[in-house]
C-alpha positions as CSV (number, residue, x, y, z in Angstrom):
1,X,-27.9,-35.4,13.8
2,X,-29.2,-36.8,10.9
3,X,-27.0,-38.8,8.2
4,X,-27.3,-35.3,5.7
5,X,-26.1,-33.6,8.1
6,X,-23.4,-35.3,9.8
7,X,-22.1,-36.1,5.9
8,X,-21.7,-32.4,5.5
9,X,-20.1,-31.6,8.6
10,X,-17.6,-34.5,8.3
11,X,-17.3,-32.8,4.5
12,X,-16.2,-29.9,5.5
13,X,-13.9,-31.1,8.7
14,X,-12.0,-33.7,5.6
15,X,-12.0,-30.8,3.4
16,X,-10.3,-27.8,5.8
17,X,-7.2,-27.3,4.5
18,X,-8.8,-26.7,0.7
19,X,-11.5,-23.8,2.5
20,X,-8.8,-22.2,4.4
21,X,-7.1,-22.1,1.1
22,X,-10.1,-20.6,-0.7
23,X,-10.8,-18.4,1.8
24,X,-7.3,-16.7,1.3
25,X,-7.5,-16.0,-2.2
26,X,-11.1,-14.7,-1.9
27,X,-10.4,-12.6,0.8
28,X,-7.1,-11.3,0.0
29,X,-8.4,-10.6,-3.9
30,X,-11.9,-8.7,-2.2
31,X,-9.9,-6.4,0.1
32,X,-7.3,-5.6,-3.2
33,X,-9.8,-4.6,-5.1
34,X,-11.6,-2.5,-2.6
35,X,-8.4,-0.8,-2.0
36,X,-7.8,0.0,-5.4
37,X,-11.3,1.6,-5.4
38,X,-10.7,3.6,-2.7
39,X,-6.7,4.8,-4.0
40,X,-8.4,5.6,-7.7
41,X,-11.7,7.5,-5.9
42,X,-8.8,9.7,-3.8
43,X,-6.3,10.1,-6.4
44,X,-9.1,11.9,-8.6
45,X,-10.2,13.9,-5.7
46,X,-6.7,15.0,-4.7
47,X,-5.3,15.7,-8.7
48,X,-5.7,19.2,-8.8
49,X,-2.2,18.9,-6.1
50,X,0.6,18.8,-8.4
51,X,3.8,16.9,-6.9
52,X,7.6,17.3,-8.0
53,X,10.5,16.2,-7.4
54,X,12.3,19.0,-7.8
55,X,14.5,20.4,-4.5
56,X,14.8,24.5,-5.3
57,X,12.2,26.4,-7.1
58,X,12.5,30.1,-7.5
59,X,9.3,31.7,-6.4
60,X,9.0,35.8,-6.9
61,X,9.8,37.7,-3.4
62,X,6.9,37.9,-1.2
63,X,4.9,34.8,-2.8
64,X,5.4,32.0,-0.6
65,X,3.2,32.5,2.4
66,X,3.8,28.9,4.1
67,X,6.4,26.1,3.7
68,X,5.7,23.2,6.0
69,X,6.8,19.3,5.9
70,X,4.1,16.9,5.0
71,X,4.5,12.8,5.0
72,X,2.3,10.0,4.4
73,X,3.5,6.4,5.1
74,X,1.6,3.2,4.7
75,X,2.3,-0.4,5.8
76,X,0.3,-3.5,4.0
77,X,1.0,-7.1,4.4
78,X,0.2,-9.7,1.7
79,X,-2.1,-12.1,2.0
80,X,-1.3,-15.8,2.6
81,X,-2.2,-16.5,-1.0
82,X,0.0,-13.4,-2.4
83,X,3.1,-15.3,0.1
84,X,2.7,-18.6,-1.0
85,X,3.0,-17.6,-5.2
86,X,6.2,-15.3,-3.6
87,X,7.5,-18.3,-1.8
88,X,7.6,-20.4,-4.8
89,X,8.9,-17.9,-7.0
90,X,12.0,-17.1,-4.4
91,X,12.8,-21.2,-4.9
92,X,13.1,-20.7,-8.8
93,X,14.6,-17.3,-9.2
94,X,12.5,-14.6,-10.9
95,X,10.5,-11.5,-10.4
96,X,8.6,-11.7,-7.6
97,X,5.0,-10.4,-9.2
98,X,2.7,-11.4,-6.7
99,X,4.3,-8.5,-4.5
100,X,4.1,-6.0,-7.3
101,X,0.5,-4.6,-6.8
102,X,1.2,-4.7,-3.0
103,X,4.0,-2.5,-3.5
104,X,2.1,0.0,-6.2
105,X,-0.8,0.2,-3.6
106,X,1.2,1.0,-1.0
107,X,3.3,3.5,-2.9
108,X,0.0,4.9,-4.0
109,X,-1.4,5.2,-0.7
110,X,1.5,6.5,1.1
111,X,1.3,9.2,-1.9
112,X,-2.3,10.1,-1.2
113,X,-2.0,10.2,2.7
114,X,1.1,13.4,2.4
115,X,-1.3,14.6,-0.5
116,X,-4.2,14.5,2.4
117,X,-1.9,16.2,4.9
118,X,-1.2,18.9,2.7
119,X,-4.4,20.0,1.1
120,X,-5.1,23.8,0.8
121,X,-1.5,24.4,-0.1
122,X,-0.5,24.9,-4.0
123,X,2.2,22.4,-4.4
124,X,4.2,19.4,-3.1
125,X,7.9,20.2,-3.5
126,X,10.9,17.8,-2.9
127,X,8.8,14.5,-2.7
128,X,10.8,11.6,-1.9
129,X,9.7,8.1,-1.8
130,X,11.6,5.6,0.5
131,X,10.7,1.9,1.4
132,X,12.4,1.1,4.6
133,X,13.1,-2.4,5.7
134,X,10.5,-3.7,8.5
135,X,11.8,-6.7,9.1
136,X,13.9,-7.1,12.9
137,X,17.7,-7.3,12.9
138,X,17.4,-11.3,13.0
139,X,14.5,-11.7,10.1
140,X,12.1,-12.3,12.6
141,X,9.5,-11.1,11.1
142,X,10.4,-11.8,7.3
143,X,7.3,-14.6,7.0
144,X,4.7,-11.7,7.2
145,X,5.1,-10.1,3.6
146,X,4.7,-6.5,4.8
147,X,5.9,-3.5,3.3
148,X,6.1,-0.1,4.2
149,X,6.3,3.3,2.4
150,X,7.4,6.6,3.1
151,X,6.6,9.6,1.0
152,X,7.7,12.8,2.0
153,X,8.1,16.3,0.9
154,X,7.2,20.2,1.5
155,X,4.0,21.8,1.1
156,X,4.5,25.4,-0.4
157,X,1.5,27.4,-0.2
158,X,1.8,31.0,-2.4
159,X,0.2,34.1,-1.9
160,X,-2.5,34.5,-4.9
């Protein structure tokens, strides 16, 4: 090898620990944003679906032709970047921000995925959003940052 190129080889092997670093705030910040594309893209395509959270609705006899459960879940982990800001902010106390946008994307796409699974009917009724814990009994599995979300709720579709 020539002196140029050995210097920035031995460059980059010095300087490792600084591009893994850079690598997981580029990354995790590329595939956030792409995400959000894709949620806002679905969310217009699917808002003509109203949702509510209501349990009974009185329909006129003879309207409903279908009920049937729908649910939508998604699990997202946080990227090392997202985990180290949420580490330090666990040490001092505080709102834990960096998690915040995970936990509206998941919400979101949870929402979106039931919406999926119940296109052609007229409504969403009874939607219930749960975030169960995914972590094992011992906290195995704490490290990772993931979250999961449940949406669920029943399709009503009504005879025109």
């Amino acid at each position: 090898m020539e002196n140029g190129e050995f210097g920035l080889f031995s460059f980059f092997l010095e300087n490792i620990n600084l591009l893994f670093l850079l690598l997981f705030l580029v990354c995790g910040q590329i595939g956030e944003r792409r995400h959000y594309r894709s949620i806002l893209r679905r969310e217009r395509e699917l808002a003509d679906l109203p949702t509510s959270t209501l349990k009974t609705v009185e329909f006129p006899e003879g309207r409903v032709l279908e009920t049937r459960m729908v649910c939508g879940h998604a699990v997202l982990c946080a990227d090392g970047f997202r985990r180290l800001l949420a580490f330090f902010r666990c040490l001092f106390g505080g709102p834990v921000r960096s998690f915040e946008a995970l936990l509206d994307r998941a919400r979101r796409e949870a929402m979106l995925r039931m919406k999926e699974q119940a296109k052609g009917a007229s409504m969403v009724l009874a939607v219930r959003v749960e975030t169960p814990s995914i972590t094992g009994i011992d906290n195995t599995y704490r490290w990772w940052g993931g979250i999961e979300v449940v949406v669920y709720g029943t399709a009503v579709t009504l005879r025109d």
